[in-house]
TORTI-566853 format. One line per field, with one value per residue: residue number from 1; residue in one letter; x, y, z of N, C-alpha, C, CB in turn. Coordinates in Angstrom, 2 decimals, always signed. Glycine has a CB too. Layout:
BEGIN
k: c(NUM_...)
r: c(a_...)
n.east: c(X_...)
n.north: c(Y_...)
n.up: c(Z_...)
ca.east: c(X_...)
ca.north: c(Y_...)
ca.up: c(Z_...)
c.east: c(X_...)
c.north: c(Y_...)
c.up: c(Z_...)
cb.east: c(X_...)
cb.north: c(Y_...)
cb.up: c(Z_...)
//
This chain:
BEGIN
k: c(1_2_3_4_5_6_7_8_9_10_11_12_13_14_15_16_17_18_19_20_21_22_23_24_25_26_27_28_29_30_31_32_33_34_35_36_37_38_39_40_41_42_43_44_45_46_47_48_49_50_51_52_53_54_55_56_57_58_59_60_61_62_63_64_65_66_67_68_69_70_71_72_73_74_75_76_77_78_79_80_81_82_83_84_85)
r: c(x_x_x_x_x_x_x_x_x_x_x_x_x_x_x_x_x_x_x_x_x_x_x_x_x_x_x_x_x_x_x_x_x_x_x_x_x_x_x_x_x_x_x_x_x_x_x_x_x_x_x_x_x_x_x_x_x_x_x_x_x_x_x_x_x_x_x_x_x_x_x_x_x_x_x_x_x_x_x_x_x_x_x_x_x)
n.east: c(-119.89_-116.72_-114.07_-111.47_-109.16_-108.06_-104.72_-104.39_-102.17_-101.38_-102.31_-103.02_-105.17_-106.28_-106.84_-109.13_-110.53_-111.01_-112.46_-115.20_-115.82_-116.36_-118.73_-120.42_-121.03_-121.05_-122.85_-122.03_-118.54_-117.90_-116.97_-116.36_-115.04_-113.53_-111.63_-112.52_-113.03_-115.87_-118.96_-120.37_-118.83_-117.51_-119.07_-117.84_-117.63_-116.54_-117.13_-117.34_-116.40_-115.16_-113.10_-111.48_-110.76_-109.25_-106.35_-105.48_-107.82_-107.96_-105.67_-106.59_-108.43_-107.25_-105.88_-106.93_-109.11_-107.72_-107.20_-109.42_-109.21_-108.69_-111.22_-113.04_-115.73_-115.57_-113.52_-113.97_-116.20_-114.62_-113.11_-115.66_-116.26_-113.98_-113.20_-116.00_-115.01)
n.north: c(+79.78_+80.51_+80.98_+81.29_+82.45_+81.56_+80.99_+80.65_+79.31_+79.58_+77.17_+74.92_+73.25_+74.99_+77.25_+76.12_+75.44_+78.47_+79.15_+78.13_+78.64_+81.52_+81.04_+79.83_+81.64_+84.52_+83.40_+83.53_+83.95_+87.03_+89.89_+93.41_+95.78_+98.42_+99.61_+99.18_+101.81_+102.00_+103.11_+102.26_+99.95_+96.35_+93.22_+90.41_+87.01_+83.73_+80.54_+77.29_+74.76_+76.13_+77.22_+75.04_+73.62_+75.15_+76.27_+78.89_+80.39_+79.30_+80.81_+83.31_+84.17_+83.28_+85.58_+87.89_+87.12_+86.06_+87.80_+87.33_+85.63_+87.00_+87.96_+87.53_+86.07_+84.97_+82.98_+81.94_+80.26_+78.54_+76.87_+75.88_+74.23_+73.03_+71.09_+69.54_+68.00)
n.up: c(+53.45_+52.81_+55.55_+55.75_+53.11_+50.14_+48.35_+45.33_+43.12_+39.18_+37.68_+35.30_+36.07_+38.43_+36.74_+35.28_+37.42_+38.34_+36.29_+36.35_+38.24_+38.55_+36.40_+38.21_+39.94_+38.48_+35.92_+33.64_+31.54_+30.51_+29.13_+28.00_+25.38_+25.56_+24.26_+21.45_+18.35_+18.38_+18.83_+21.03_+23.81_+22.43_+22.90_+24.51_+24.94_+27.04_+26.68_+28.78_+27.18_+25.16_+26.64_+27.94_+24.78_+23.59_+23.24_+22.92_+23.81_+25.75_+27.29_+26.90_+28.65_+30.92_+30.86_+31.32_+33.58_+35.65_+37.62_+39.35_+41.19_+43.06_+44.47_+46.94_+47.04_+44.37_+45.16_+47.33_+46.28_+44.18_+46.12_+47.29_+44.93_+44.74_+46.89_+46.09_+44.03)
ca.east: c(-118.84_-115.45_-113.44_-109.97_-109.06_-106.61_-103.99_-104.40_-101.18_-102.14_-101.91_-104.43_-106.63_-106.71_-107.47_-110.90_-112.18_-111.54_-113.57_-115.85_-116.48_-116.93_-119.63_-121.88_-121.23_-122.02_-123.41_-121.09_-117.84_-118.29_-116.40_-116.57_-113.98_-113.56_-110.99_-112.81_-113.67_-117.38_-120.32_-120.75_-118.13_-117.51_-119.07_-116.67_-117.72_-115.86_-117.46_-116.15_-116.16_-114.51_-111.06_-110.81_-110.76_-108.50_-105.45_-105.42_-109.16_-107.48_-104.81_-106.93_-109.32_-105.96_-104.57_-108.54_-109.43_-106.46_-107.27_-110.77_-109.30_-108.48_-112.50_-113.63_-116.94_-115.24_-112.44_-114.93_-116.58_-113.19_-113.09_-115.94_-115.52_-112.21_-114.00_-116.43_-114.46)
ca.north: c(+80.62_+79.76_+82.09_+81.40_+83.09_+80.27_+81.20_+79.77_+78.93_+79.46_+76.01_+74.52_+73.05_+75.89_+78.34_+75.68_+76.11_+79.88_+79.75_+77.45_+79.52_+82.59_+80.88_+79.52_+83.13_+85.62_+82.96_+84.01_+84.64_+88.00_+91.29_+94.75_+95.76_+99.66_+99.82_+100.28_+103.31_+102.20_+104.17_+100.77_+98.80_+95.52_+92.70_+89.21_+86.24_+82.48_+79.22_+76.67_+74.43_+77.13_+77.35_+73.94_+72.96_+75.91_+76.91_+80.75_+81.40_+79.72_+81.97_+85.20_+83.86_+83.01_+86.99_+88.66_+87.08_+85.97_+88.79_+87.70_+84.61_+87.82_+88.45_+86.42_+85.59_+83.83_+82.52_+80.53_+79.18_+77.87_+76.27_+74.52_+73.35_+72.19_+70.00_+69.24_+67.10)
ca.up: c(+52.94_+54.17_+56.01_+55.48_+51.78_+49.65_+47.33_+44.32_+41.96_+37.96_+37.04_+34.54_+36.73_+38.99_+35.89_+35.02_+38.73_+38.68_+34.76_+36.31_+39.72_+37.98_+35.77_+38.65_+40.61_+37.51_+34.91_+32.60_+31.08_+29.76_+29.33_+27.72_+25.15_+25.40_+23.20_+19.88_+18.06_+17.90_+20.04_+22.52_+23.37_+21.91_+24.27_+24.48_+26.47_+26.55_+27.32_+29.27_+26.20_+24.53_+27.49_+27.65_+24.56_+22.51_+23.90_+22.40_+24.37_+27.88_+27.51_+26.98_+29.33_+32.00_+31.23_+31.13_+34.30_+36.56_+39.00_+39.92_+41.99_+44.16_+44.51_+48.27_+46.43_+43.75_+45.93_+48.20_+44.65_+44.06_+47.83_+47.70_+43.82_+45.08_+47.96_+45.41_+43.15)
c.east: c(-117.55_-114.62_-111.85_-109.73_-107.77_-106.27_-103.68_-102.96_-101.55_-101.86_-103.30_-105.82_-107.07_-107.33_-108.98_-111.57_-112.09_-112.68_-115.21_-116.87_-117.08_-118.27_-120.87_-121.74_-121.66_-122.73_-123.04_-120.03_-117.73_-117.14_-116.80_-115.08_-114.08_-112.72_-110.91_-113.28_-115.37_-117.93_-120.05_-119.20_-118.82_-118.46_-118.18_-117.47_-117.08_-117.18_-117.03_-115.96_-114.82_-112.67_-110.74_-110.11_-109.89_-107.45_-105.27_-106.62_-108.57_-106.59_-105.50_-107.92_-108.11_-105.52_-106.14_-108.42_-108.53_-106.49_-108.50_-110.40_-108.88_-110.30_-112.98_-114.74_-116.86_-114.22_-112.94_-115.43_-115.64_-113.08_-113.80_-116.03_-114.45_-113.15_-115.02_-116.30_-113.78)
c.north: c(+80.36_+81.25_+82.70_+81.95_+82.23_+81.23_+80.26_+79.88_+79.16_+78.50_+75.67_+74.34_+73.80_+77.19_+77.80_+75.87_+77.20_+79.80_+78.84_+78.23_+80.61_+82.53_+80.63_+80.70_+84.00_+85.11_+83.04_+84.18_+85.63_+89.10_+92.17_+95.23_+97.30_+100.16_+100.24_+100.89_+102.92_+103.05_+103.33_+99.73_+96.87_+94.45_+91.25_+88.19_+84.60_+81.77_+78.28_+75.65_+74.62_+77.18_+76.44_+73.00_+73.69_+76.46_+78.42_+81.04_+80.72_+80.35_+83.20_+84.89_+84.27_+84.69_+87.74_+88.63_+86.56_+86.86_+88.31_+86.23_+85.16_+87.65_+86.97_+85.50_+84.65_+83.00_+81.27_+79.24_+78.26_+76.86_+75.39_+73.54_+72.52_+71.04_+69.03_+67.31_+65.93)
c.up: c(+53.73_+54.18_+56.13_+53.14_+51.52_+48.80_+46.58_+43.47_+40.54_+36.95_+36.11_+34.93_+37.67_+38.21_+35.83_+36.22_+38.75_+37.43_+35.61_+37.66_+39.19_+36.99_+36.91_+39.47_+39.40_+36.58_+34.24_+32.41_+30.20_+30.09_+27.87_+26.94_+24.83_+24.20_+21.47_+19.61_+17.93_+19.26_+21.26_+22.73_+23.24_+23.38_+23.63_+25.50_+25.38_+27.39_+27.92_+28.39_+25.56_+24.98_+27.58_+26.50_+23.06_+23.49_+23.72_+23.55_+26.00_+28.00_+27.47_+28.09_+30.78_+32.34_+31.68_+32.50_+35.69_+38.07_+39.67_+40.96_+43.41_+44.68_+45.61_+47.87_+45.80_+44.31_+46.88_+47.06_+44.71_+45.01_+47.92_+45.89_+44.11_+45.69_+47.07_+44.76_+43.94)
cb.east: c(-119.24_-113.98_-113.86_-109.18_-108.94_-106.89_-103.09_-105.69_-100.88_-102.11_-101.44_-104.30_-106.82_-105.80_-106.70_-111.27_-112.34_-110.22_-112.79_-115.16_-115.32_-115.90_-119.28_-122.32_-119.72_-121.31_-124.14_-121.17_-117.43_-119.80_-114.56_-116.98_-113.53_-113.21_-110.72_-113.11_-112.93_-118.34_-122.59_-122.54_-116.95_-115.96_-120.89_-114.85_-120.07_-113.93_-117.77_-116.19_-116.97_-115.41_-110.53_-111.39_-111.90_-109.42_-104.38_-106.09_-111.42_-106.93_-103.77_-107.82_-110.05_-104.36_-103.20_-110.13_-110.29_-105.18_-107.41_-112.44_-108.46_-107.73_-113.32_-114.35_-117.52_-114.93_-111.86_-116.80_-116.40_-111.99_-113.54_-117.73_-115.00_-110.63_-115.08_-116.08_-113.49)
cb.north: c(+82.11_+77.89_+82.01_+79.15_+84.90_+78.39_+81.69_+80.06_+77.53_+80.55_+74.81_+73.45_+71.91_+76.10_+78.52_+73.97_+75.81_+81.35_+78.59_+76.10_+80.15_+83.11_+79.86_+77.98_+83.80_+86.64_+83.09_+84.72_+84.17_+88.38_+91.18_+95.60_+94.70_+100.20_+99.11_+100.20_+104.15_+100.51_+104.06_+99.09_+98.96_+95.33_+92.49_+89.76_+86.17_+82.12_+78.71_+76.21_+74.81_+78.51_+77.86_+73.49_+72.30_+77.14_+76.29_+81.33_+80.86_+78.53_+82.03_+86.28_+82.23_+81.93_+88.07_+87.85_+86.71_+86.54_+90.58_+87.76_+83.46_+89.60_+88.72_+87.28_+86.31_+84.10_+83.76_+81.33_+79.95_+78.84_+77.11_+74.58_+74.12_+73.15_+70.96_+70.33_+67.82)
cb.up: c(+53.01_+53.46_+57.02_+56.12_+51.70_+48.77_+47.60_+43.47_+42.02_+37.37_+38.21_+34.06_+37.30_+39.72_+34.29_+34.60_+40.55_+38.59_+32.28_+36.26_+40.95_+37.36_+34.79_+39.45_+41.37_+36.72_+34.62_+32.33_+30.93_+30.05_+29.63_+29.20_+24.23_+26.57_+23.39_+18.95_+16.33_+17.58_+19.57_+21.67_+24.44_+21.28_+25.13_+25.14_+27.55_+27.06_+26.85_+30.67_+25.70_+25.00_+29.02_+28.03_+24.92_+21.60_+23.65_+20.17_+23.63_+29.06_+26.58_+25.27_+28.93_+31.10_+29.34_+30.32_+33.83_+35.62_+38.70_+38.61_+41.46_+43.66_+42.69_+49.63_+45.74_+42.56_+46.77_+49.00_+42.90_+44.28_+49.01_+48.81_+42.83_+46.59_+49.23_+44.86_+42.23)
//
């Protein structure tokens, strides 16, 4: 786990390692859409297929999740993905 915390920029290829970190940390791109009148909310999830390869779903993907490159857990992901490549 690395101990220094980076600040990421929200450039393209820094959006695919946050989608990409957040997949091998929760397995998923998923969320919860409270917003409609049904009983349950809605559920939503992208693929990484999916953000790379439509510009509309990496933009809702980019505004959705943008905050979680705050989250240390996924922030390291990111770190050693980076090193990775």
């Amino acid at each position: 786990m690395s101990s220094v915390f980076k600040k990421y920029r929200m450039t393209r290829k820094n959006v695919l390692l946050l989608a990409q970190a957040i997949i091998n940390v929760n397995g998923k791109i998923a969320w919860q859409d409270y917003a409609s009148d049904g009983p349950y909310p809605d559920q939503h999830s992208l693929t990484m297929n999916e953000i790379k390869g439509t510009s509309e779903k990496f933009e809702r993907f980019r505004n959705k999740f943008a905050h979680q490159m705050y989250n240390t857990v996924i922030n390291d992901e990111m770190q050693r993905l980076e090193h990775d490549i």
